[in-house]
DSSP file (Angstrom, degrees, kcal/mol; ACC not computed):
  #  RESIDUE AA STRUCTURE BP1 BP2  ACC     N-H-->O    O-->H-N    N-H-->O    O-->H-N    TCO  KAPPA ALPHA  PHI   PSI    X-CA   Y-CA   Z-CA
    1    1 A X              0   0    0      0, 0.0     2,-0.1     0, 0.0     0, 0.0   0.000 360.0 360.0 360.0 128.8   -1.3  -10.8  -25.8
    2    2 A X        -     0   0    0      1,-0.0     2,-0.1     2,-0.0     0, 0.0  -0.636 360.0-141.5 -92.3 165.6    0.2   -9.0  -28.5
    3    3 A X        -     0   0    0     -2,-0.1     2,-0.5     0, 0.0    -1,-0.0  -0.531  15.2-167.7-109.6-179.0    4.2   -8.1  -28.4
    4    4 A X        -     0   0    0     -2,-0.1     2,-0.1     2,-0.0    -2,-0.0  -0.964  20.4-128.9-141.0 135.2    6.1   -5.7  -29.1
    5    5 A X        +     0   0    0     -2,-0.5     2,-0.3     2,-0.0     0, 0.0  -0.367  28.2 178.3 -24.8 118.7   10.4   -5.9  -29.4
    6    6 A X        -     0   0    0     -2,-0.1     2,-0.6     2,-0.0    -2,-0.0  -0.981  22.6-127.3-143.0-168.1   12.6   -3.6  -27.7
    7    7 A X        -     0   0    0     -2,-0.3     2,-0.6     2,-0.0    -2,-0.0  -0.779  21.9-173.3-108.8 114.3   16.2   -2.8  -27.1
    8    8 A X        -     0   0    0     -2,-0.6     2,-0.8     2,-0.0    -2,-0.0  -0.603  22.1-135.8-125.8-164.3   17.7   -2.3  -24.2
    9    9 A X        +     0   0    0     -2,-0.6     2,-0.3     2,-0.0    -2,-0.0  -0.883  33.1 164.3-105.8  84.9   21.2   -1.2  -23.0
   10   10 A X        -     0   0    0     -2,-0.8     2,-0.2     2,-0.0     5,-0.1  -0.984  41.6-100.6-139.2 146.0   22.5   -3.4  -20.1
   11   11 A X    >>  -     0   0    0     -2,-0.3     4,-1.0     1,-0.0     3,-0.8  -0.544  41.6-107.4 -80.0 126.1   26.5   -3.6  -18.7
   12   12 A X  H 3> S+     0   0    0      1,-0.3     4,-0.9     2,-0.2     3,-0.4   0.611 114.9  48.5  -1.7 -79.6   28.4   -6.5  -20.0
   13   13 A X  H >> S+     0   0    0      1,-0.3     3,-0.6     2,-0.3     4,-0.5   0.782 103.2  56.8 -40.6 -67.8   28.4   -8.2  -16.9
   14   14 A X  H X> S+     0   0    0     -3,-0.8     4,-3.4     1,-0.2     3,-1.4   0.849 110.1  44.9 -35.0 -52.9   25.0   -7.9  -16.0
   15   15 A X  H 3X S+     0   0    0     -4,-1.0     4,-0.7    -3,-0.4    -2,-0.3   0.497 106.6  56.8 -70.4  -7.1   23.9   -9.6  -19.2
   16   16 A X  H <X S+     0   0    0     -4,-0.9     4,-0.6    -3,-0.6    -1,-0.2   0.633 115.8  41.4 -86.9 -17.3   26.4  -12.3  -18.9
   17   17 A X  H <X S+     0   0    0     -3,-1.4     4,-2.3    -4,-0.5    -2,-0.2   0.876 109.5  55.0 -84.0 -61.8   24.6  -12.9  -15.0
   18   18 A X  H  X S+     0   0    0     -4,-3.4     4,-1.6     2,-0.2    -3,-0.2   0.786 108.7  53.3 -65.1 -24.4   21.1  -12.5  -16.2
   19   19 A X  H >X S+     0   0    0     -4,-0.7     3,-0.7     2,-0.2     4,-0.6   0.785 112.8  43.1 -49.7 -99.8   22.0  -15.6  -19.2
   20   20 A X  H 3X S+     0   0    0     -4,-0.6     4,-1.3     1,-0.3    -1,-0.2   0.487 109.9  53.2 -26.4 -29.6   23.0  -17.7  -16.9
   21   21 A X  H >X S+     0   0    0     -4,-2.3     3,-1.9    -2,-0.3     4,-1.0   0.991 117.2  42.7 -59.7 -77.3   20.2  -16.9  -14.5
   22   22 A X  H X<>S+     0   0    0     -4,-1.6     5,-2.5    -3,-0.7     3,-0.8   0.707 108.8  53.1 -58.0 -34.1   18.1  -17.7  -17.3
   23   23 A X  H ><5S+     0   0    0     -4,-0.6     3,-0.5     1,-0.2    -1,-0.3   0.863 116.6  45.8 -82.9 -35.6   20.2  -21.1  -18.5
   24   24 A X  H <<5S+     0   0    0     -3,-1.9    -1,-0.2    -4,-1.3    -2,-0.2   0.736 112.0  51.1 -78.6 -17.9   19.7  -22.4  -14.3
   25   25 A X  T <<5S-     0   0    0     -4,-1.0    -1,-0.2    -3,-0.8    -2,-0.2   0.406 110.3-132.6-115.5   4.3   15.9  -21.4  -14.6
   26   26 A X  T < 5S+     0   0    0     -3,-0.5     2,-0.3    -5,-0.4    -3,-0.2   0.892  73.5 102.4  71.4  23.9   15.5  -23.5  -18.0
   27   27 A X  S   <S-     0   0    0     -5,-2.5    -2,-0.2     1,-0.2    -1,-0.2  -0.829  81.2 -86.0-135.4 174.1   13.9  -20.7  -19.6
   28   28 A X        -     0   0    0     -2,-0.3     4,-0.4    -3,-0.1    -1,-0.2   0.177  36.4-115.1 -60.5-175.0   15.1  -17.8  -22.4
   29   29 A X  S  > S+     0   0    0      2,-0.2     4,-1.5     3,-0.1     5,-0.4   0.707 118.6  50.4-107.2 -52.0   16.8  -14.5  -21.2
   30   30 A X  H  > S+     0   0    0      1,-0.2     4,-1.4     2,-0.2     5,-0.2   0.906 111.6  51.5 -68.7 -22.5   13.4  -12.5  -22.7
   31   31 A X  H  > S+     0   0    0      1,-0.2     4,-2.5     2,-0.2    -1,-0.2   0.943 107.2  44.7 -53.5 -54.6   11.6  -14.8  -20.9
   32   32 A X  H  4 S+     0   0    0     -4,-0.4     4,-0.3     1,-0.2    -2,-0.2   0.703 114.0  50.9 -71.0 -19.2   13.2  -14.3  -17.8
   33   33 A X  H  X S+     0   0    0     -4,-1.5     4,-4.4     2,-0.2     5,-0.2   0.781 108.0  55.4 -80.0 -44.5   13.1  -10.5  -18.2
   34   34 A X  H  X S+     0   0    0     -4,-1.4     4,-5.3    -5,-0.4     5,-0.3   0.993 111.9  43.2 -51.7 -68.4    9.0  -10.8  -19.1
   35   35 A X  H  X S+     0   0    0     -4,-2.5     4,-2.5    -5,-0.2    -1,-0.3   0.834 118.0  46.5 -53.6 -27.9    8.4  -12.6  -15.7
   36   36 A X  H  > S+     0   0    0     -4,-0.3     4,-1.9    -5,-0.2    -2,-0.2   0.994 115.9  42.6 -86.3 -51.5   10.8  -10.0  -13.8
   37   37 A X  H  X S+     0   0    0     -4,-4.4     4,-2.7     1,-0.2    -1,-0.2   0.932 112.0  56.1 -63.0 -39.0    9.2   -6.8  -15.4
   38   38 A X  H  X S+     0   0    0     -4,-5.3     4,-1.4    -5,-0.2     5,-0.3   0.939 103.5  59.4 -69.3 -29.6    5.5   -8.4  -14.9
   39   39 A X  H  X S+     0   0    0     -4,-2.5     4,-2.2    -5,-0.3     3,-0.3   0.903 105.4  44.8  10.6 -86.4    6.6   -8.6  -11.4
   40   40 A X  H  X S+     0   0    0     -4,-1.9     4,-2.0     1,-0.2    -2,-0.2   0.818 110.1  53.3 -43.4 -47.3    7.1   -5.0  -11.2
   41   41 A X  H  < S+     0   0    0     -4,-2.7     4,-0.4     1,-0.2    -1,-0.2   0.767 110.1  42.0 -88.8 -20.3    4.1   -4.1  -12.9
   42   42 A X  H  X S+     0   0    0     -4,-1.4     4,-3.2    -3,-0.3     5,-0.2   0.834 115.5  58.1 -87.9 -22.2    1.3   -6.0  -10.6
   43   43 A X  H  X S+     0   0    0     -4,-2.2     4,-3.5    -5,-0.3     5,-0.4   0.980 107.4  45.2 -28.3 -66.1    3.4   -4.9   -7.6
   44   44 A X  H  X S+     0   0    0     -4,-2.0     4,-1.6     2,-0.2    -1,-0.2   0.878 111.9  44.6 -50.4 -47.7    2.9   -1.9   -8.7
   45   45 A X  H  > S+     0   0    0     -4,-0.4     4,-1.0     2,-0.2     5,-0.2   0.990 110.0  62.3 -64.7 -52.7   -0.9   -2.0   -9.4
   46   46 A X  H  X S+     0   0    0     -4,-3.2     4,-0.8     1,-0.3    -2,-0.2   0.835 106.1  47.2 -27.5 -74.0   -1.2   -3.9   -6.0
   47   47 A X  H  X S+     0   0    0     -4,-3.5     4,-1.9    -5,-0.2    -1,-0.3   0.737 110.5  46.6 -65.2 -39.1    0.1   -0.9   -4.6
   48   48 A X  H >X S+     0   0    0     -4,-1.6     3,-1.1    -5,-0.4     4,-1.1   0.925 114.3  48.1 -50.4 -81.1   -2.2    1.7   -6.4
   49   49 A X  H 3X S+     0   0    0     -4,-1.0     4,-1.2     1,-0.3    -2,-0.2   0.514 114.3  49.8 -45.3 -39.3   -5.3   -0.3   -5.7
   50   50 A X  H 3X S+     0   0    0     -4,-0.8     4,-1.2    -5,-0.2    -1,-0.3   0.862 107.1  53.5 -55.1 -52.2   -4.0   -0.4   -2.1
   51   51 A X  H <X S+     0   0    0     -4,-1.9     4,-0.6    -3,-1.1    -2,-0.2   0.911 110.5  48.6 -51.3 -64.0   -3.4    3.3   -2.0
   52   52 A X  H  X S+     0   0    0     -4,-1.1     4,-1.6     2,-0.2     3,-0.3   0.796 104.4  55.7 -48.1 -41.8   -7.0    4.0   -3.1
   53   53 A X  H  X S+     0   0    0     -4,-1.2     4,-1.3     1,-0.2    -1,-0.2   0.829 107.3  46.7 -51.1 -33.3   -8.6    2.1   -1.0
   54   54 A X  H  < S+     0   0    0     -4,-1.2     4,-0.4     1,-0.2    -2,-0.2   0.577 106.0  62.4-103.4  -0.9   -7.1    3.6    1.9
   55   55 A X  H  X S+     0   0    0     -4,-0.6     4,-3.1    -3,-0.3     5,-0.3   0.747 104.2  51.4 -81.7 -34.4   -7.8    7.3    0.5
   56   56 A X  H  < S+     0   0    0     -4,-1.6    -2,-0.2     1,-0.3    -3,-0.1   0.829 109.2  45.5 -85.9  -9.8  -11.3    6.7    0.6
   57   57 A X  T  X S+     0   0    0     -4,-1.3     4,-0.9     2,-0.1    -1,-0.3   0.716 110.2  53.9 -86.5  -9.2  -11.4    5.6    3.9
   58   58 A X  T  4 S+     0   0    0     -4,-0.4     3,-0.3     2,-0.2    -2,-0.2   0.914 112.8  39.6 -69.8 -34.6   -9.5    8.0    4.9
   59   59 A X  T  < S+     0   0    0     -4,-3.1    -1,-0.2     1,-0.3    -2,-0.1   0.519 117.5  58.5 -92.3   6.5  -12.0   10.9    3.2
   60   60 A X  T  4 S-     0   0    0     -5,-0.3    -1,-0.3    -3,-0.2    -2,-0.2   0.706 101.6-159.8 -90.1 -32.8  -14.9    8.6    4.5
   61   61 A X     <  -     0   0    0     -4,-0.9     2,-0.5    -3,-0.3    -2,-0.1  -0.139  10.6 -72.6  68.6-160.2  -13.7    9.0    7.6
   62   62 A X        -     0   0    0     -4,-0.1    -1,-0.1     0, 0.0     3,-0.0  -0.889  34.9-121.2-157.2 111.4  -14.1    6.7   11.2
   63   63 A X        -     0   0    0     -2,-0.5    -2,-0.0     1,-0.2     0, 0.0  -0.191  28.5-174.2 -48.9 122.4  -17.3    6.5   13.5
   64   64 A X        -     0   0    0      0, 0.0    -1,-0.2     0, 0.0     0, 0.0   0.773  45.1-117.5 -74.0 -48.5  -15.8    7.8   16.9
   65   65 A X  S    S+     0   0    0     -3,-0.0    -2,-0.1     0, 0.0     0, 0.0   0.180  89.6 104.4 123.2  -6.4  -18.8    7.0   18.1
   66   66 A X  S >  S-     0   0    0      1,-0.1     3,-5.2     4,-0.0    -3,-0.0   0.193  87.2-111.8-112.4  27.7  -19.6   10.3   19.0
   67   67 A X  T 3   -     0   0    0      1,-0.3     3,-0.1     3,-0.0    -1,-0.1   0.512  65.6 -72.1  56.3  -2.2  -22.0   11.7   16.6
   68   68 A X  T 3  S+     0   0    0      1,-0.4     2,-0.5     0, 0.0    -1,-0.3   0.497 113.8 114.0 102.5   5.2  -19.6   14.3   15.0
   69   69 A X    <   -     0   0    0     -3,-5.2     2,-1.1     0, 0.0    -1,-0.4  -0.892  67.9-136.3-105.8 123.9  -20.2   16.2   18.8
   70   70 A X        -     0   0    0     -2,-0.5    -3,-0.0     1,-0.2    -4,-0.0  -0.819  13.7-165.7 -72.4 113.5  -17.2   16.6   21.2
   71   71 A X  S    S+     0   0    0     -2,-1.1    -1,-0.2     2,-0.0    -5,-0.0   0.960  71.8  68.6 -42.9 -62.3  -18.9   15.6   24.7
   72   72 A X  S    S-     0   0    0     -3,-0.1     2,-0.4     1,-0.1    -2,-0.1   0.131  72.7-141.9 -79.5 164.9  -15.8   17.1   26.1
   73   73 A X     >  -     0   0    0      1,-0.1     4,-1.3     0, 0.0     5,-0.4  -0.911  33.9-120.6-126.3 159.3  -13.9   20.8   26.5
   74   74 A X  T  4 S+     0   0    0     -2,-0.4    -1,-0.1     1,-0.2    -2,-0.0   0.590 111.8  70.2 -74.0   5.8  -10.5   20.8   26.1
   75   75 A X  T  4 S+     0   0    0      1,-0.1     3,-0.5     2,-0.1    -1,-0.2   0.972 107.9  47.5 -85.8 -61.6  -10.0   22.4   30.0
   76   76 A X  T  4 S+     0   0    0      1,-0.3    -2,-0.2     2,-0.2     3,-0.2   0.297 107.5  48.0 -70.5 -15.4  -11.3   18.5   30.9
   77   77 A X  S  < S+     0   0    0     -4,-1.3    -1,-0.3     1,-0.1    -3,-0.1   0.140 115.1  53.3 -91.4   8.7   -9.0   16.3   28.4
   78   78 A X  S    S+     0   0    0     -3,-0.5    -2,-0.2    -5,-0.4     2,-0.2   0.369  83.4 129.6-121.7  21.5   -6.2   18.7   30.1
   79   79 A X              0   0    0     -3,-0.2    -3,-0.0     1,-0.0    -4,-0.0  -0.539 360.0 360.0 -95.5 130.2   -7.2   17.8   33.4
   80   80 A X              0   0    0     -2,-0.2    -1,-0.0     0, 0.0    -4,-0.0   0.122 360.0 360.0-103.9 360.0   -4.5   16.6   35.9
């Protein structure tokens, strides 16, 4: 896969946790950043793919069972 560099911005602190995270997990600080952001990003697809699926059953719609006919009139679901 190719890569590409970038810069980022991060508060003193933070970057003084995420090394150490990285120094406990045996691994680089871009390393540890790679895994975290690809995380994000099949999360994220998950969720799309999920999200589509479930618009097209929705616009498919769901056998009542009732042939697209209401059997009933609404004075008889209001029935006491």
């Amino acid at each position: 896969m190719e890569k590409q560099n970038v810069t980022l911005s991060l508060p003193k602190e933070t970057l003084r946790k995420a090394r150490l995270l990285a120094v406990e997990r045996n691994t680089s600080l871009s390393s540890l950043l790679v895994e975290i952001i690809e995380e994000i990003v099949a999360k994220a697809d998950a969720y799309e793919l999920a999200k589509e699926r479930q618009l097209a059953l929705m616009n498919q719609g769901f056998n009542l069972g009732t042939g697209g006919k209401a059997t009933w009139t609404r004075d008889e679901l209001h029935e006491r």
